[in-house]
N, CA, C and O atoms as a GROMACS GRO file, in nm:
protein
  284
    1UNK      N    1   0.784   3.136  -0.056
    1UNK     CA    2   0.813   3.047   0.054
    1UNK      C    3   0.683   3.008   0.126
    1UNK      O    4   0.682   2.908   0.199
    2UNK      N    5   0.564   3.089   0.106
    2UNK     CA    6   0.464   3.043   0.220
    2UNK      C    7   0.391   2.978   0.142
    2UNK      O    8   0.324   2.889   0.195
    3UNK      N    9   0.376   3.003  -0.040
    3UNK     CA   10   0.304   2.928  -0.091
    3UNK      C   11   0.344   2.731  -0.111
    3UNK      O   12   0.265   2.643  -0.146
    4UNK      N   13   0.508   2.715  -0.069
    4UNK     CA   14   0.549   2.621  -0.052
    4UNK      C   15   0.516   2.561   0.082
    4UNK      O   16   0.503   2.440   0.099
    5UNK      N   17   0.505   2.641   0.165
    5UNK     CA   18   0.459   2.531   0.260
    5UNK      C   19   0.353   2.505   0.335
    5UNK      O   20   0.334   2.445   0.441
    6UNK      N   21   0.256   2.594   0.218
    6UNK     CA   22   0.049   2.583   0.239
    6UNK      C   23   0.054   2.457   0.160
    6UNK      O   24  -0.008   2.363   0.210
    7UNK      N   25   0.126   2.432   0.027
    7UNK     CA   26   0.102   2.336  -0.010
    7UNK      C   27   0.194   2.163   0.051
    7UNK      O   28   0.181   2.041   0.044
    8UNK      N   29   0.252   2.233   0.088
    8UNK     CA   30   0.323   2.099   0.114
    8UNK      C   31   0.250   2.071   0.266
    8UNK      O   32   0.248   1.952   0.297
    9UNK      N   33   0.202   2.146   0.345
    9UNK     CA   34   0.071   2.110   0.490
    9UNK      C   35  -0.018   2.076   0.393
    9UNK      O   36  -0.001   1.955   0.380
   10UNK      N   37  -0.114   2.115   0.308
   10UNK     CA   38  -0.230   2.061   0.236
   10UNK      C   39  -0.206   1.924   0.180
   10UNK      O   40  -0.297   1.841   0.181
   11UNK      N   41  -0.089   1.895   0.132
   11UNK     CA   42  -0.020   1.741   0.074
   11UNK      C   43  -0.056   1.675   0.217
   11UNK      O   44  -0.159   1.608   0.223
   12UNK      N   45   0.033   1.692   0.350
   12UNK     CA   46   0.002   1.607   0.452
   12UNK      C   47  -0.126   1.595   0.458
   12UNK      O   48  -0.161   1.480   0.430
   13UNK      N   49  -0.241   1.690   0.493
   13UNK     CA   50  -0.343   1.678   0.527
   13UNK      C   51  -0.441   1.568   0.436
   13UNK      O   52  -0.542   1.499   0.448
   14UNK      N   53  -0.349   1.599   0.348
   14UNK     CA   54  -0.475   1.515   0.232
   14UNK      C   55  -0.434   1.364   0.245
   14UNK      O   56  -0.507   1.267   0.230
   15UNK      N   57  -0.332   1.366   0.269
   15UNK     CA   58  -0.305   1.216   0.265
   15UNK      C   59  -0.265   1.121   0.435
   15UNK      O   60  -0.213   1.014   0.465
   16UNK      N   61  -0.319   1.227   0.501
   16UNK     CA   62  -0.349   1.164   0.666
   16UNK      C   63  -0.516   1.159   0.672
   16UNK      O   64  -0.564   1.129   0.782
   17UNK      N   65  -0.610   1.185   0.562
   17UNK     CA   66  -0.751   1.203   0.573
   17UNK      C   67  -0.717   1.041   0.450
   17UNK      O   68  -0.771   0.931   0.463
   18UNK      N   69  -0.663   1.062   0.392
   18UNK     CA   70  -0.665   0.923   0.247
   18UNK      C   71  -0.606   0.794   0.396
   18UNK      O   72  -0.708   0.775   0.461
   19UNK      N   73  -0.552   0.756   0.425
   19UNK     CA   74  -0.423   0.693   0.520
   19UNK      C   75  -0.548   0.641   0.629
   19UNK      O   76  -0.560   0.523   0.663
   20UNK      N   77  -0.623   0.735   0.667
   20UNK     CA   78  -0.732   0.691   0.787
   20UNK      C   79  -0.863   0.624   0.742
   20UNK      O   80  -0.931   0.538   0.798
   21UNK      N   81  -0.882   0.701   0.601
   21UNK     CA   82  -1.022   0.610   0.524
   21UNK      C   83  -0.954   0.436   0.479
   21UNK      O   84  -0.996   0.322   0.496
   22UNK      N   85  -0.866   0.481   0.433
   22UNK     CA   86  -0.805   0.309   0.400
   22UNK      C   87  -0.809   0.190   0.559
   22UNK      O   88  -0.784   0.070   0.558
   23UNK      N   89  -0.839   0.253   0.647
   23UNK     CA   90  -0.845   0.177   0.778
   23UNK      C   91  -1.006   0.195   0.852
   23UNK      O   92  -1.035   0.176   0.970
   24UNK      N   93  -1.114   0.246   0.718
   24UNK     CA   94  -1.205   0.219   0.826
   24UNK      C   95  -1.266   0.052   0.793
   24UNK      O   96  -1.377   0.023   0.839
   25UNK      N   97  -1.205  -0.029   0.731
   25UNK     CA   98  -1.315  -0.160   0.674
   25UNK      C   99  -1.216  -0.269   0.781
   25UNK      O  100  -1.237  -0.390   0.772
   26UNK      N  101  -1.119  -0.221   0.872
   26UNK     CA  102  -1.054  -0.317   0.952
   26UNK      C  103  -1.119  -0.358   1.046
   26UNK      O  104  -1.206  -0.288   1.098
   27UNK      N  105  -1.087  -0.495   1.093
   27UNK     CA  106  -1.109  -0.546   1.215
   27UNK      C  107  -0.996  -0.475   1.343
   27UNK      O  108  -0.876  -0.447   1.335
   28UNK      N  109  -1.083  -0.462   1.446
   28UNK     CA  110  -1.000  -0.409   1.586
   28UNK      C  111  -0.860  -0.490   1.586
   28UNK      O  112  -0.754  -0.431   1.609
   29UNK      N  113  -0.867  -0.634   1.557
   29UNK     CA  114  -0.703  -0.668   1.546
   29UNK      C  115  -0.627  -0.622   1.448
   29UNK      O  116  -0.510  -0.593   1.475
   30UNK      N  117  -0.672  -0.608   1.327
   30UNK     CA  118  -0.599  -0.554   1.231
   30UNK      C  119  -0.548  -0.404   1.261
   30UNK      O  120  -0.453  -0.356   1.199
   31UNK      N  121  -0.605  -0.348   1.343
   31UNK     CA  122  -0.608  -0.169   1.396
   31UNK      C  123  -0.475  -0.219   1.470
   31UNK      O  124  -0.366  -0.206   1.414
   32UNK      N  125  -0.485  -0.265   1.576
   32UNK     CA  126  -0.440  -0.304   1.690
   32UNK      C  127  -0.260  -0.342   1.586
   32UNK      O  128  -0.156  -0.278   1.608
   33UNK      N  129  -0.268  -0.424   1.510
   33UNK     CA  130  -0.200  -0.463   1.436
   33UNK      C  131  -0.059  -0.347   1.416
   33UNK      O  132   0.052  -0.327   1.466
   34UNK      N  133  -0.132  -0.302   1.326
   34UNK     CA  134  -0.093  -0.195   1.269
   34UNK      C  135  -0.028  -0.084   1.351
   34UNK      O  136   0.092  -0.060   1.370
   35UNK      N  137  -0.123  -0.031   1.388
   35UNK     CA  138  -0.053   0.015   1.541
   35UNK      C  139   0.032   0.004   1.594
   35UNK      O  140   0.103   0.103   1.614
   36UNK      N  141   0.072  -0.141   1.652
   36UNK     CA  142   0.164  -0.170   1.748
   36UNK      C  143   0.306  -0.155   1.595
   36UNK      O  144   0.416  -0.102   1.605
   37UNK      N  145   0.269  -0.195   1.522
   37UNK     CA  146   0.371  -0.192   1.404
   37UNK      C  147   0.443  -0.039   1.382
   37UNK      O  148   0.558  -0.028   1.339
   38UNK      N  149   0.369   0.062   1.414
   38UNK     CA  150   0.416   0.183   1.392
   38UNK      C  151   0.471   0.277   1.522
   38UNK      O  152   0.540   0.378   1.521
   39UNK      N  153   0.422   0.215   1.612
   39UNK     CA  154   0.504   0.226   1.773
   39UNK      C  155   0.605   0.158   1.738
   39UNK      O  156   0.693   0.229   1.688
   40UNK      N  157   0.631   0.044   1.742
   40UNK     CA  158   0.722  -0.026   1.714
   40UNK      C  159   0.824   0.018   1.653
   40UNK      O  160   0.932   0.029   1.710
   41UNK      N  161   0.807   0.046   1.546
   41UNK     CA  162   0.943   0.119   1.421
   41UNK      C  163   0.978   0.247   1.504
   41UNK      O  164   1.098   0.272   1.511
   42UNK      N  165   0.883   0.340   1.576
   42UNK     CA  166   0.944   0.463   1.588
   42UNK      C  167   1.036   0.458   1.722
   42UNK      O  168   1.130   0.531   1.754
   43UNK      N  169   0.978   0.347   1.791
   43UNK     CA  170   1.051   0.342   1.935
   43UNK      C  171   1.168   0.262   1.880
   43UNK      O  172   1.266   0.319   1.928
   44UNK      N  173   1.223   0.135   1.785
   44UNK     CA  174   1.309   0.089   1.762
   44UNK      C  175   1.429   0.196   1.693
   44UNK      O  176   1.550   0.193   1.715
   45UNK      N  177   1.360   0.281   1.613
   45UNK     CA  178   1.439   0.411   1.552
   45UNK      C  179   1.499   0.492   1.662
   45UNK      O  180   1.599   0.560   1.639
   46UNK      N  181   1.440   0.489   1.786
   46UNK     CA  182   1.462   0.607   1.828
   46UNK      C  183   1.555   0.553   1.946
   46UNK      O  184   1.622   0.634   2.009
   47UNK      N  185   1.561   0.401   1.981
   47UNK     CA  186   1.673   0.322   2.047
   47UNK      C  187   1.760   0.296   1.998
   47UNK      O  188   1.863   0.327   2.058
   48UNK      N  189   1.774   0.236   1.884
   48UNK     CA  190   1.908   0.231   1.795
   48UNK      C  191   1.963   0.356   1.756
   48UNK      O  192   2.080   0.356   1.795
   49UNK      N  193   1.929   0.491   1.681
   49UNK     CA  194   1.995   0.643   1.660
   49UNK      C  195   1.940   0.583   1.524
   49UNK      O  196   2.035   0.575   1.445
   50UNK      N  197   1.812   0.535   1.461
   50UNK     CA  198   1.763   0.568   1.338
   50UNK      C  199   1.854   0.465   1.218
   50UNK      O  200   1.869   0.488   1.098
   51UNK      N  201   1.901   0.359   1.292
   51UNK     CA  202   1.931   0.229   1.229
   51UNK      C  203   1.844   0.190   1.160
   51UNK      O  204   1.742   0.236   1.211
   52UNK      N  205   1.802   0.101   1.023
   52UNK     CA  206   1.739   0.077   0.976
   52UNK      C  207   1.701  -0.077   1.043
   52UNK      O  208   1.586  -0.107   1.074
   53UNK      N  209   1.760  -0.124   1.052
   53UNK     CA  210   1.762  -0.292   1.104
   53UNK      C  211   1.689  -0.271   1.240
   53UNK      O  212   1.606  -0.361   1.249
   54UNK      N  213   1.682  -0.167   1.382
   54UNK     CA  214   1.635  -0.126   1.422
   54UNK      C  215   1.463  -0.141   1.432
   54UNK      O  216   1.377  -0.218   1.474
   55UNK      N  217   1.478  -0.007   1.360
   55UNK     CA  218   1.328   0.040   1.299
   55UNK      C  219   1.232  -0.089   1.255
   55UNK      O  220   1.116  -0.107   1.292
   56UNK      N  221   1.326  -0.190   1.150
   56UNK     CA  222   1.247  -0.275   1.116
   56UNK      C  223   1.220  -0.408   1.217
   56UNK      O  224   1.114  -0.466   1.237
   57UNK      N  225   1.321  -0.427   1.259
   57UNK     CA  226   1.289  -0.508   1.395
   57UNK      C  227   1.207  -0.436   1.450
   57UNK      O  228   1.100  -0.476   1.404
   58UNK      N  229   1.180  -0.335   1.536
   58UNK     CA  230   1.073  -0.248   1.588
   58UNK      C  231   0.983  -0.274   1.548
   58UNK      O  232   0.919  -0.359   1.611
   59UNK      N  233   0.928  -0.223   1.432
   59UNK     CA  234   0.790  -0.263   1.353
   59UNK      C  235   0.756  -0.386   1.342
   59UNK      O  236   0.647  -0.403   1.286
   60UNK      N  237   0.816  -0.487   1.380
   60UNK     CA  238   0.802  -0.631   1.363
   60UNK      C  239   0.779  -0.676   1.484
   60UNK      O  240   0.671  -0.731   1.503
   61UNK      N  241   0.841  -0.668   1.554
   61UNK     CA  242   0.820  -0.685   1.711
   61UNK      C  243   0.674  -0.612   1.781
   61UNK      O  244   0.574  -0.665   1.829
   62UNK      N  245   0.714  -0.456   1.760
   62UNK     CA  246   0.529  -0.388   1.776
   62UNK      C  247   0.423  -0.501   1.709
   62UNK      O  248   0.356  -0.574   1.783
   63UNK      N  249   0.417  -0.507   1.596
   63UNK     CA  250   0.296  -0.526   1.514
   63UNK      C  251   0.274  -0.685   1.585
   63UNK      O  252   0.165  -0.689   1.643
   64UNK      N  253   0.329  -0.777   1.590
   64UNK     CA  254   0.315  -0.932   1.650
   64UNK      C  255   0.244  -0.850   1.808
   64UNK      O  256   0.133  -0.890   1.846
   65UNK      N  257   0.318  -0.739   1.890
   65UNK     CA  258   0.231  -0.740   2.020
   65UNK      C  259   0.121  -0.684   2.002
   65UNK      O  260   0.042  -0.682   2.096
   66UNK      N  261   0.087  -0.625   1.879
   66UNK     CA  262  -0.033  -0.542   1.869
   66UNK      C  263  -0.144  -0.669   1.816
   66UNK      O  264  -0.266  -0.676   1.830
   67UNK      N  265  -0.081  -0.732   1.772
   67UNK     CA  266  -0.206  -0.857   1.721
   67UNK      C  267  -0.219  -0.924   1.829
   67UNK      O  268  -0.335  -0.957   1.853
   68UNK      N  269  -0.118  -0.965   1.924
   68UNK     CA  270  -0.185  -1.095   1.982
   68UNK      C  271  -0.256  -0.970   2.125
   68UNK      O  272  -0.306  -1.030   2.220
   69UNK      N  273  -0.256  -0.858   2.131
   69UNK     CA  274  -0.358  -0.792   2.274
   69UNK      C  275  -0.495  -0.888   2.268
   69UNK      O  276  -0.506  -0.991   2.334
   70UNK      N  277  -0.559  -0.857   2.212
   70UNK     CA  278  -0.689  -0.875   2.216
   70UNK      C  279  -0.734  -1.083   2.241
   70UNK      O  280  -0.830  -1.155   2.269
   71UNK      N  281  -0.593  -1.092   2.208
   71UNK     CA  282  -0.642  -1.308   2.235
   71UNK      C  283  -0.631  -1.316   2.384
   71UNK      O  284  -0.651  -1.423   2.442
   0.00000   0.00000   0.00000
């Protein structure tokens, strides 16, 4: 049991270190972007009770306010 879940924390870790290098060649709007896209889904998930239509409205709605901050 503990060797299951050293490896399954080492899986996250490795791929929240992969997940953050894929975002260093962005522009601040594209960050910003993204961002608001993933606020978005979790706050829409977490208003609807984890609706999918929700979530994706969420992420759609975030990510449009996360691009236009910076204009």
């Amino acid at each position: 049991m503990k060797t299951t879940k050293r490896y399954v924390f080492c899986a996250v870790v490795i791929s929240t270190f992969l997940g953050l290098a894929g975002c260093s060649g962005m522009t601040q709007q594209e960050k910003n972007t993204a961002i608001g896209a993933g606020v978005g889904a979790v706050g829409g998930s977490i208003l609807t009770g984890g609706s999918t239509a929700g979530t994706l409205g969420g992420a759609a709605i975030g990510g449009v306010i996360g691009h236009e901050v910076d204009k």
